[in-house]
N, C-alpha and C positions, 0 to 999 in steps of 0.2 A: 248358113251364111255362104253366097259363091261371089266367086271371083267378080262377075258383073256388079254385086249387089257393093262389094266394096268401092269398086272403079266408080258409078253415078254416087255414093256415097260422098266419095273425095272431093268428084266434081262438082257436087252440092256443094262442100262446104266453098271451095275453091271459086264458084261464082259467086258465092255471098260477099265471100270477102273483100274479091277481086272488083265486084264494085262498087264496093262503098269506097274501096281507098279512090276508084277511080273516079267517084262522086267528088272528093278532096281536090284530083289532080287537073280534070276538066275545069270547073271552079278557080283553081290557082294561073293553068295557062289564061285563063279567058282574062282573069285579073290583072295579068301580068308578070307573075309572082316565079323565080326561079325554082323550079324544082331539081335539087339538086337528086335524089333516089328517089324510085318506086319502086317498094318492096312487099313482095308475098309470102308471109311466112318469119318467125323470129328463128334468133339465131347463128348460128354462122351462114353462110355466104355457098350454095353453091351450085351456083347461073351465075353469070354478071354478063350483061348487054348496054353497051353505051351507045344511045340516040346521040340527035341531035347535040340535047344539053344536058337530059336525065336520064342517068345510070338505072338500068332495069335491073332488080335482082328478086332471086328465087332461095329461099332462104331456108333451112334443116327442117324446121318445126310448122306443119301448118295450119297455126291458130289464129293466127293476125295477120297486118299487114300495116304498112305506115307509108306516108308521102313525107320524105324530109328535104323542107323549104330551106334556101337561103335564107339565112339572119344574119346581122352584123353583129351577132354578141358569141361570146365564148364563153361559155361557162357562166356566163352575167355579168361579163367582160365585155366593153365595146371594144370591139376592133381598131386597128386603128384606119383614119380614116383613108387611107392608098387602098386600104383592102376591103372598105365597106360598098358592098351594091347596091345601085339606085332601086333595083329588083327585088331588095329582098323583102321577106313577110313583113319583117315590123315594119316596115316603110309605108306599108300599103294602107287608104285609108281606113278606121275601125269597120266602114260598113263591106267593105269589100272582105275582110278577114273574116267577118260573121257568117258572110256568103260561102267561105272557102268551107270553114268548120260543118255548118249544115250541112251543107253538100252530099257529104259520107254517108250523115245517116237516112237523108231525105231519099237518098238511092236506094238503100232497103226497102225503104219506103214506098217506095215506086215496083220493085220488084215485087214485095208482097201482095198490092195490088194486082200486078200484071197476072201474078201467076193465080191468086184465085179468083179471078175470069178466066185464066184457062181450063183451070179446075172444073169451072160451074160450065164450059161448052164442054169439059169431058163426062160430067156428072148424066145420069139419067132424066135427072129432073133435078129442080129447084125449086125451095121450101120458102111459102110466106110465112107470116104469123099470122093468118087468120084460120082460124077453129072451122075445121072441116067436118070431125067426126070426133066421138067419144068409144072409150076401148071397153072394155067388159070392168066390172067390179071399179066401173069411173065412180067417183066420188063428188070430183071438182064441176060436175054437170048439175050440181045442185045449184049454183052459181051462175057458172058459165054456161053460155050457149052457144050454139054450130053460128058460124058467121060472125063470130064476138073476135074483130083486131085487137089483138093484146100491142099494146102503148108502152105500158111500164106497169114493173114488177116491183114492190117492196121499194119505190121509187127509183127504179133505175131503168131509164126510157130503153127500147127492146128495140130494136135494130132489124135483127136475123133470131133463126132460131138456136144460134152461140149462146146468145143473151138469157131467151129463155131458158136453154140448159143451166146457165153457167146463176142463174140465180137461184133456180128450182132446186139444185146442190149445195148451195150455199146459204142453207139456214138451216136452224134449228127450233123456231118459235113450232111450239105444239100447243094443242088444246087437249080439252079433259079428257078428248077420248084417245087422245095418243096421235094424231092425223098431222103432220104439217100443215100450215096457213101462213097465206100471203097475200097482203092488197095489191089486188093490182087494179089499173085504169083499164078500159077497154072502149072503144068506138062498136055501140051498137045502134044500127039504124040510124046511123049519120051523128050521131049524138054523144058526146064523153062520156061516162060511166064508173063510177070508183065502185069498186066492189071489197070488201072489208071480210076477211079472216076468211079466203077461200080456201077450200080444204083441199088434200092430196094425200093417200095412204102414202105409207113408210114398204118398203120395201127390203129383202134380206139378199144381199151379194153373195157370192163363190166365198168372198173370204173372211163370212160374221159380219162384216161392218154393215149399215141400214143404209138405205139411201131413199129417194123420191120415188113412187111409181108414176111416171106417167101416164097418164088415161085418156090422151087424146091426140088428136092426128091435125095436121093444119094442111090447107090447099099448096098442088103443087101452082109456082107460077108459070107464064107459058116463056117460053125460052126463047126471045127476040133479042135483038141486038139493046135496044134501050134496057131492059129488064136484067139483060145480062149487066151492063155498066153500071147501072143501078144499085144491083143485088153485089155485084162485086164490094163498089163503094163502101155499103155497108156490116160485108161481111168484114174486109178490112179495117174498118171502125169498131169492129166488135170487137175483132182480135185486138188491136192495139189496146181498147179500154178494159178488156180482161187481163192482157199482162201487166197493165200499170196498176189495175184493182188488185193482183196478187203480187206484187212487189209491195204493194203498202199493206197487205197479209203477212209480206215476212217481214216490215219493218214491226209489227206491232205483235209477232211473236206466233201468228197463226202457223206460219211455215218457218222450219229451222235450216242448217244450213244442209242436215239428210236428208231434205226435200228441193235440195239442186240438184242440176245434170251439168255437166264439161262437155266439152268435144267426145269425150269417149260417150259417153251416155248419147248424144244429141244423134252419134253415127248410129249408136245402134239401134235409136229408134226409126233413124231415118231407113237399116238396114231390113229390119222387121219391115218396114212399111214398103219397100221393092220387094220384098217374097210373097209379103200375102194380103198385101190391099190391092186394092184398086188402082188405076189411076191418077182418079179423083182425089182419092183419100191423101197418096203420095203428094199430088202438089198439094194440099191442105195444109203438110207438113211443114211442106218447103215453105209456101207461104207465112206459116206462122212463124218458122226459122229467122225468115230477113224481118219479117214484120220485128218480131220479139230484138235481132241483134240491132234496128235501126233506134226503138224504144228506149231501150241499156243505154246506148252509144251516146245520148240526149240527158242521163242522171249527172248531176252536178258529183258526178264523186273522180277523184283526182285521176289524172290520166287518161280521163275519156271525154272523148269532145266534148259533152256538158260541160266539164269543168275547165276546159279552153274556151268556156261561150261564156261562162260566168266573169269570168275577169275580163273579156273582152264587153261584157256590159259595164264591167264597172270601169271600165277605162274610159268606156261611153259618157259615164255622168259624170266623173271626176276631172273628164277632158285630159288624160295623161294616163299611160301604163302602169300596172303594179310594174315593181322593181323581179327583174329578171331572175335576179338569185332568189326571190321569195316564190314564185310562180315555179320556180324549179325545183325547189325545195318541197312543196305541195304537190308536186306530179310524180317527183321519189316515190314519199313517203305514199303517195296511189299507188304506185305503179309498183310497187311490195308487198303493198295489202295485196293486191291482185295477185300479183304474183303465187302468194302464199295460198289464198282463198281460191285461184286454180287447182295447185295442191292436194288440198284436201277435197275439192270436188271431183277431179279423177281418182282420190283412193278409193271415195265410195261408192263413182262410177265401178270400179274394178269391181269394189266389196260386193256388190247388184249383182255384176255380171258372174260374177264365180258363185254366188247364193243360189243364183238363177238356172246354171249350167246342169 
């Protein structure tokens, strides 16, 4: 680990963060909406810069970041009204506060894009799904053929070659002779194609466990402006729908909670990947970083924009706000799960890192 490796490290994190809050704060000036703070980092206080009307701060810890809007409530208290602003959030229509809340994470969003298209102009080449070549002791060639567009796998429509990785690993259906099988669809000679129980040896890792051998190679594409915007789009669609496919892995018990990372984990994978990757590989990273924190950002769970979206729909149908004390009461009790669920994910971030050492 050097010194450099930590400094773009911080910086990483520090642009993720810095703009999704400012995804929130652009969205709220455009609205109209007072922002009383913009703050990077929890905790105590120590920067403070006063704009115009909203106090800049720079804060001990830097895990987060928050835009805090004028309200007329206190506690779930209404002000009285000499002290209430025409400005503030609750005032604003429900569809302008839907707008403010996106915002955040729709910047990640944005980010994760941007960067893998930077990714794929730093990369050597970029990879389609269509079947170029088959590798020695191929199996799945019994099946497949050279020029065969793979569509979808085990039905899950194939994007990039994320997708294909990310299914190809993610089963366990074997036949008598022990080979992994998967349906997949393909476009041969213009034509769709379902192909039923293709095979794939098992292969043995560094550390016992078996995984897929892949046995084939797919066309690079040529690297133009369209192809790259393209290929971007979809890599970002890949990424997106494999972290929401393994959030619903840990809701249903595949992953537990010693298969999370925290900020400490997240640096030092971001640290390893400034020493000994690539480029390409680093923004990969990063890309997947905003990508993966705008996804979260979006879960209906208390404390996180999702869960300021969710009541702001129901206020939508209901024609009227949930009650202020109850919305605050449900962001608590979030914002202490979280709290705790940090916790334990940096002990075992630690736990890794001193196993590892």
């Amino acid at each position: 680990m050097t010194f450099l490796s930590i400094i773009i490290t911080i910086l990483v994190f520090c642009v993720i963060i810095m703009l999704h809050e400012l995804g929130h704060f652009i969205a709220a000036k455009a609205c109209g909406i007072y922002v009383k703070e913009f703050a990077f980092g929890m905790g105590p206080a120590i920067f403070r810069k006063k704009g115009k009307e909203t106090e800049f701060v720079v804060r001990a810890f830097p895990v987060g970041g928050f835009c805090a809007f004028e309200d007329d409530f206190d506690d779930g208290t209404p002000k009285p009204v000499e002290m209430q602003n025409p400005r503030a959030y609750n005032r604003r229509p429900v569809w302008q506060r839907i707008i403010v809340i996106i915002s955040g994470p729709l910047m990640n969003l944005i980010l994760g894009f941007l960067v893998v298209v930077i990714s794929l102009c730093a990369s050597e080449a970029m990879a389609s799904t269509t079947i170029a070549q088959f590798r020695e002791q191929s199996v799945s060639n019994s099946t497949l053929m050279v020029n065969d567009e793979i569509l979808s796998i085990d039905g899950l429509p194939i994007y990039s070659t994320s997708d294909i990785t990310y299914k190809l690993q993610n089963s366990d259906r074997k036949n008598a002779e022990g080979n992994l099988v998967y349906d997949f669809v393909v476009k041969r000679n213009g034509e769709k194609i379902t192909l039923k129980d293709v095979e794939f040896m098992t292969t043995t890792n560094e550390d016992g466990s078996t995984g897929v051998y892949f046995d084939f190679y797919v066309y690079r594409l040529e690297k133009n402006f369209v192809n790259v915007i393209t290929q971007g789009f979809r890599e970002s669609l890949s990424t997106a729908r494999i972290i929401i496919l393994s959030l619903f892995d840990m809701i249903t018990g595949k992953y537990g909670i010693n298969d999370l990372s925290g900020p400490i984990g997240v640096g030092s994978v971001i640290t390893e990947a400034v020493t000994h990757y690539t480029l390409a590989e680093f923004l990969s990273i990063v890309s997947l970083i905003s990508i993966n924190v705008g996804i979260f950002n979006l879960i209906p769970i208390p404390a996180l924009d999702g869960c300021k979206l969710i009541f702001l729909l129901i206020e939508l149908i209901i024609r009227k706000p949930v009650k202020p004390q109850i919305e605050g009461a449900v962001n608590f009790v979030g914002f202490a799960a979280l709290f705790l669920l940090m916790i334990a994910v940096t002990f075992n971030d630690i736990a890794r890192l001193a196993g590892g050492a």
